[in-house]
N, C-alpha and C positions, 0 to 999 in steps of 0.2 A: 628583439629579445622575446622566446618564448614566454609563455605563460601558462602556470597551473594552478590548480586551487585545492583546497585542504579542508575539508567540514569533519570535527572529531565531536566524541561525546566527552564535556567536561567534566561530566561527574562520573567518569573513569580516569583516574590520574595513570593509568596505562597508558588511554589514549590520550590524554596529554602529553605526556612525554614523548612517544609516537611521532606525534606531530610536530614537536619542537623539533625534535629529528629530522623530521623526513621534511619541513622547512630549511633547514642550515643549508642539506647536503643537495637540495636543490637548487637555493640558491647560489650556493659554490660552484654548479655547472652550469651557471648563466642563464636559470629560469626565473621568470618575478612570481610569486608566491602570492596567492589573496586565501587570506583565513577565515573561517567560519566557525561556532561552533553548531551543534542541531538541536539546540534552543530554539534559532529563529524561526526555524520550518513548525515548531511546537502549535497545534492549535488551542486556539481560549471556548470555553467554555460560557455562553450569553445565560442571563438570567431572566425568567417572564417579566423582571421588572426594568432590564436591561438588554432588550432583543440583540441590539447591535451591539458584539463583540466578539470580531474577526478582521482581518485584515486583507483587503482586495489580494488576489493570487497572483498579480503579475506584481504587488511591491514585495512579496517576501524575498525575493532574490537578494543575497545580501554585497556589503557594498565591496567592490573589484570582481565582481563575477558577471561576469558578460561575453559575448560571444566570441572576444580572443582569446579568452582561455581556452586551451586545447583537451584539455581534462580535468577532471577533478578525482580527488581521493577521499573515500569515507571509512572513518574512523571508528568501529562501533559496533551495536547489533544491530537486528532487522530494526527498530525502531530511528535508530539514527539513519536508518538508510532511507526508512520512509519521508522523516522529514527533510534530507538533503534532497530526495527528488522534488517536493513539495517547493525549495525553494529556488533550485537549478533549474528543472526543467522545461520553463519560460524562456529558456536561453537557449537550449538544447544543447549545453553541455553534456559530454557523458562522464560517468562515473566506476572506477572502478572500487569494489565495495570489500573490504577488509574485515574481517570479522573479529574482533575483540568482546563480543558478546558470548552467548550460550548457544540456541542451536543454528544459529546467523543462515537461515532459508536464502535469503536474500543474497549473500556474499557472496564473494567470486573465489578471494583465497583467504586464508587464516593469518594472525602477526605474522608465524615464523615464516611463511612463505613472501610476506613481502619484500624482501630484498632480491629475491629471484624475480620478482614482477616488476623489479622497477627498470632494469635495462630495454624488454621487449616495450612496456608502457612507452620509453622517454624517443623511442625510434616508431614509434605507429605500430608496431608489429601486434595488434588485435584487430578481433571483431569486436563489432558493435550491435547490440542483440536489442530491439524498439520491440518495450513492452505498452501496452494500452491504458491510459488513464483517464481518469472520468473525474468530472466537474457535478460538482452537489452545490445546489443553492436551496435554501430557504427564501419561499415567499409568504409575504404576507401581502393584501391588495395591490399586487402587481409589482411589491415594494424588495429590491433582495435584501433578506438582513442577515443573515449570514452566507457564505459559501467559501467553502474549498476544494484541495485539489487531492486526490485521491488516486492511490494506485491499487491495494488492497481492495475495499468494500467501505460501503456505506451500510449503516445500522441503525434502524428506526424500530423503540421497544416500547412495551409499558413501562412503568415506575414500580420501584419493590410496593408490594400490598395494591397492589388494582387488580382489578379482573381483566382478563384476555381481553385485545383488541380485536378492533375490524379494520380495514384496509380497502381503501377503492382507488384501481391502480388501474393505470392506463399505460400501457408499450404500444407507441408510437398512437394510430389510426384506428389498431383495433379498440373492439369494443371491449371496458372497464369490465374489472373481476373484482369480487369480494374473497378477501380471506381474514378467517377469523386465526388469528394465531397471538402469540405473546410478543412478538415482533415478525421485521422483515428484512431480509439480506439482499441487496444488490449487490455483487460481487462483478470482479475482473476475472480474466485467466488467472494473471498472476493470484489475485486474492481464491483462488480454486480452492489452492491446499491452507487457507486461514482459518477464519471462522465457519465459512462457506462449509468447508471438507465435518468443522466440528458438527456443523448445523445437518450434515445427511448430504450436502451437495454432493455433485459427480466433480471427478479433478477432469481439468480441461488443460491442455495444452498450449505454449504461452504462443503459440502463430495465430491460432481460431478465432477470428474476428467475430465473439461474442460477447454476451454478457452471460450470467445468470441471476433469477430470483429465486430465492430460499427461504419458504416458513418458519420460522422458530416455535417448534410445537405447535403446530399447526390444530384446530379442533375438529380435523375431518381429513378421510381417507383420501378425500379427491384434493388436497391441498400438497401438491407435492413440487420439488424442483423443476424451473421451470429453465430452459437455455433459448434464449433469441436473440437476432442479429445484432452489435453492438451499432449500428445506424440508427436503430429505434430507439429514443427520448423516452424516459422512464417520468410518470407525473404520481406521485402516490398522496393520495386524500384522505387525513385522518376520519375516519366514521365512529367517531364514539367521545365522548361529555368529556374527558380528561385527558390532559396532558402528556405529550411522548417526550419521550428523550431520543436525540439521532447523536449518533457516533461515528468518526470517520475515521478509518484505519486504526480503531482502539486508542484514537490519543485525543481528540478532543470535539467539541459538537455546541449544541444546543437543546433548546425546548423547543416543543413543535405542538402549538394550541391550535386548539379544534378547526377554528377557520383560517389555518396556515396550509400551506401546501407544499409538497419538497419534490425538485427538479432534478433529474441524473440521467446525464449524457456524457456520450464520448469524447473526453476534452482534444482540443485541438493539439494539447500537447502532450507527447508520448516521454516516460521514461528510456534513457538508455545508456543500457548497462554493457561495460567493457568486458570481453569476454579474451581470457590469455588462450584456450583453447576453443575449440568447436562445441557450441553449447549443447550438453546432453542432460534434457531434462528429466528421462530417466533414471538415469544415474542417480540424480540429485533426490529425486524422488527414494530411491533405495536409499541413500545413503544418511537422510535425514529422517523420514519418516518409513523403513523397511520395507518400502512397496516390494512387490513382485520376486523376493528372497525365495530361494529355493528351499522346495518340500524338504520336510526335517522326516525322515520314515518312524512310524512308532515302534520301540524298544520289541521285540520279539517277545511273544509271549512265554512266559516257564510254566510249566507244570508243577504244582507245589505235591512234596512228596508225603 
């Protein structure tokens, strides 16, 4: 008997309902159904006075979802889709992504189009489009006390009311930089057009086997976007008396005290997203965020009489 699986957002009673749906009517053509909501992918927040609170990345995977499932459905916006990879793709499930959210970057098609996507889905007729994700750990003396799984960016900032941080960072072998800025962005391809795009980055294309680092306000002209191979292991050292805050795909993180140190590399496991047509990131690029829309000519001038 095949099998598929379901990750909706619960606190959209859309997608609840959604899912009760599109459970029945799979199971009526002989598929076994394993459900989820994108709670579980949800990251926690540690406290200085409680380092460890996180959950190892290979147990978020929730329970019937393993590598007979043949796909999975997400129910949601970009944020349920972030945490459904976060919990799937240890299994290397793929995912095709629904968007019942707002401007849903991430999705494939929108509700009303789901019922057109479900005969091509239930017969293989997609691509499968392997996006890059990267593994954030917190250490403290060689110790991990937090880490997750990230397909967006990681975010390491001051605290509201401190002054600008420093940063001593090291990609891969080369020799450590200093930047003084209010935080720091490692981002993915995919996280390009996130924070990254907001922060000044360059948008990159989701094949380009890189990363990039981004200053958040940087205190200097030579502190700019930086793109290297995504093989190179990111080690970034806090340089300064007070406490950071890291953040991972905008949903959850820790504290990062002075002699901790934060780790970000290429994780071994990649997102991948179900694609009903040939993925044009262009497009998507227009269609969400109006890149490359054609010149609007200025109104002719009048002569006033």
């Amino acid at each position: 008997m095949p099998k598929a699986g379901i990750i909706f957002n619960d606190l959209k009673p859309v997608a609840c309902r959604v899912a009760e749906e599109l459970r029945d009517k799979l199971t009526s053509l002989g598929w076994t159904v394993a459900m989820a909501t994108g709670i579980g992918g949800i990251l926690g927040y540690s406290q200085p006075d409680r380092p460890i609170c996180h959950t190892p990345i290979a147990n978020l995977v929730p329970p019937g979802f393993d590598e007979e499932t043949q796909f999975a459905i997400v129910l949601g916006g970009d944020g349920t889709v972030l945490s459904a990879f976060r919990q799937i793709a240890p299994c290397g499930i793929p995912l095709l992504t629904v968007n019942t959210g707002h401007m849903g970057f991430l999705t494939e098609v929108y509700l009303n189009q789901l019922s057109q996507a479900i005969e091509p889905l239930l017969v293989g007729n997609y691509e499968i489009e392997e996006r890059a994700m990267l593994t954030v750990q917190l250490l403290r003396d060689d110790i991990v006390l937090w880490e997750a799984l990230c397909l967006n960016e990681m975010v390491l900032h001051r605290e509201p009311l401190t002054s600008m941080c420093h940063f001593e960072i090291e990609i891969g072998k080369h020799a450590p930089v200093d930047i003084a800025a209010d935080g720091v962005i490692i981002s993915t391809p995919t996280g390009s057009t996130a924070y990254s795009l907001s922060a000044g980055g360059p948008v990159v294309t989701p094949g380009v086997p890189v990363l990039q680092l981004v200053p958040i306000c940087p205190h200097s002209l030579a502190s700019r976007a930086l793109v290297f191979a995504d093989s190179e292991p990111v080690t970034i050292f806090p340089a300064n008396p007070n406490r950071l805050v890291m953040v991972v795909d905008g949903n959850g993180g820790c504290y990062v005290l002075p002699d901790d140190r934060v780790r970000v590399q290429r994780s071994p496991y990649v997102a991948r997203f179900i694609r009903l047509r040939s993925p044009e990131f262009f497009h998507v690029l227009r269609e969400k965020l109006g890149w490359g829309l054609p010149h609007v000519a200025k109104p002719a001038s009048v002569e006033l009489p």
